[in-house]
N, C-alpha and C positions, 0 to 999 in steps of 0.2 A: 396436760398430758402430752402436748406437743414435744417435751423436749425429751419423751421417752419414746423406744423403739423396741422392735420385735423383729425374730427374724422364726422361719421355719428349721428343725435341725434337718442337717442330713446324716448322711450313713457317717460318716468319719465323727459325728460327735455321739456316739454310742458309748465312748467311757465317760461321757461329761454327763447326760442322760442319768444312766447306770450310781454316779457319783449322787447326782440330784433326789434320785430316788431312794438310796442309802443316808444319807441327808435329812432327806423326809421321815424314813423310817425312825431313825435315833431321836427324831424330834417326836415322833409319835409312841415310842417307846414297843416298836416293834422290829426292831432288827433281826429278831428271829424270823422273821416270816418272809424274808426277802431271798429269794430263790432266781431272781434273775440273774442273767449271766449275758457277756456283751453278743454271743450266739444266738439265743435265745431273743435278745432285743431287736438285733440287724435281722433277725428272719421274719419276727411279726410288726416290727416296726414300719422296715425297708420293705422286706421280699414280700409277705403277704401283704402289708400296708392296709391295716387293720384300726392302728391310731398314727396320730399326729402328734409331735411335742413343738410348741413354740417357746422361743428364749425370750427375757424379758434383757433388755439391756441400757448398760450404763452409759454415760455420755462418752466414754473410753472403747464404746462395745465390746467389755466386758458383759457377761454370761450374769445375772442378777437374782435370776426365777425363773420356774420354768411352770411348763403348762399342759399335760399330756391327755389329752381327750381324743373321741371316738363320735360316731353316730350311734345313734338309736332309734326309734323310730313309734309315735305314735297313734296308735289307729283310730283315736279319736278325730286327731288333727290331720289325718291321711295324711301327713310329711313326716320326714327328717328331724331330730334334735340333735345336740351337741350333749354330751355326757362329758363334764369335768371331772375324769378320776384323778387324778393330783395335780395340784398349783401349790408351790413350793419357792419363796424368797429367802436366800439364803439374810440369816441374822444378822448383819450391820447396813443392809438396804431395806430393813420392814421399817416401817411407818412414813417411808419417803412417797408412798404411792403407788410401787411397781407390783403390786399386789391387787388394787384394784385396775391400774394398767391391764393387766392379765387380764383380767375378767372384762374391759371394758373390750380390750380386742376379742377377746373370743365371741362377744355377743356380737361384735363386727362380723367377724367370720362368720356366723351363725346365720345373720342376716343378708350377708353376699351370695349365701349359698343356701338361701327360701330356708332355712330350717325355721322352727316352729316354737322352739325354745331353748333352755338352757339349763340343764341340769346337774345338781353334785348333791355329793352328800359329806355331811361333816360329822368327826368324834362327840360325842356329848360330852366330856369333857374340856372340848376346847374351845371355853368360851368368848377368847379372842375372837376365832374365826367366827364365831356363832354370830356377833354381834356384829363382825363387820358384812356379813353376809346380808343380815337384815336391814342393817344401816342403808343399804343400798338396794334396797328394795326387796331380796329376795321372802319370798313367801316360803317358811317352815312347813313342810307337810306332814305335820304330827299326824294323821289321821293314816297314814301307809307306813309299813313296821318292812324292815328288809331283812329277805330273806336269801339264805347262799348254800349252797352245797359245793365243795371242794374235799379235796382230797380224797377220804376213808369214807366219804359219806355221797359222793360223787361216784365214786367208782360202785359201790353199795347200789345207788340210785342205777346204775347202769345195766348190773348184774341182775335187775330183778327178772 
């Protein structure tokens, strides 16, 4: 993996971000649900600085994969974790590495800064991801079912 690199984005790659995540979506067969907007990104991204996105790059440092996670936290481990909510290599650089690259840096990160783990969650039907997950150690937590409230059901929850 040495002869792969990462870099953190900043505010000015909010369309490239925004692209990666549209990206993502078409591969995961939700482009309906993609509601961000480059305003919306630069405010919780940048301004509130909420998550992180890091870039996975080519020998050219060309933009490869991306990688946008957050903290979470705990209370067993009284620390910090790292939440991977998308890692994303765009289709003519997967199987080169820069995928597990991603992940290998973010457990870097995780551990430069005491966090305590490293968490994601993947489609059940995507058993690509599934298998390289495991492949590389991660432990499947069938035993915990997730749960979300958004939208009409959010706002519901709020109102009671």
């Amino acid at each position: 993996m040495a002869d792969k690199t990462y870099r953190f984005a900043t505010v000015e790659d909010v369309p490239l971000i925004l692209k990666f995540i549209k990206d993502l979506a078409h591969f995961e067969h939700l482009e309906g649900e993609v509601s961000a907007t480059p305003e919306l990104l630069t405010e919780w991204l940048f301004d509130r600085k909420v998550a992180d996105v890091i870039f996975a790059l080519d020998s050219n440092e060309n933009e490869v994969g991306f990688a946008l996670f957050f903290y979470n936290f705990s209370t067993f481990l009284g620390k910090g974790g790292i939440y991977l909510e998308d890692l994303f290599v765009i289709p003519e650089y997967r199987k080169l590495g820069y995928g597990k690259f991603l992940l290998h840096s973010l457990a870097q990160i995780a551990l430069s800064r005491n966090c305590g783990r490293l968490e994601l969650a993947c489609l059940d039907w995507n058993t690509n991801a599934i298998n390289f997950y495991t492949k590389l150690g991660c432990k499947v937590m069938d035993d915990w079912t997730t749960y979300r409230f958004s939208g009409e059901s959010l706002m519901n929850l709020a109102n009671v």
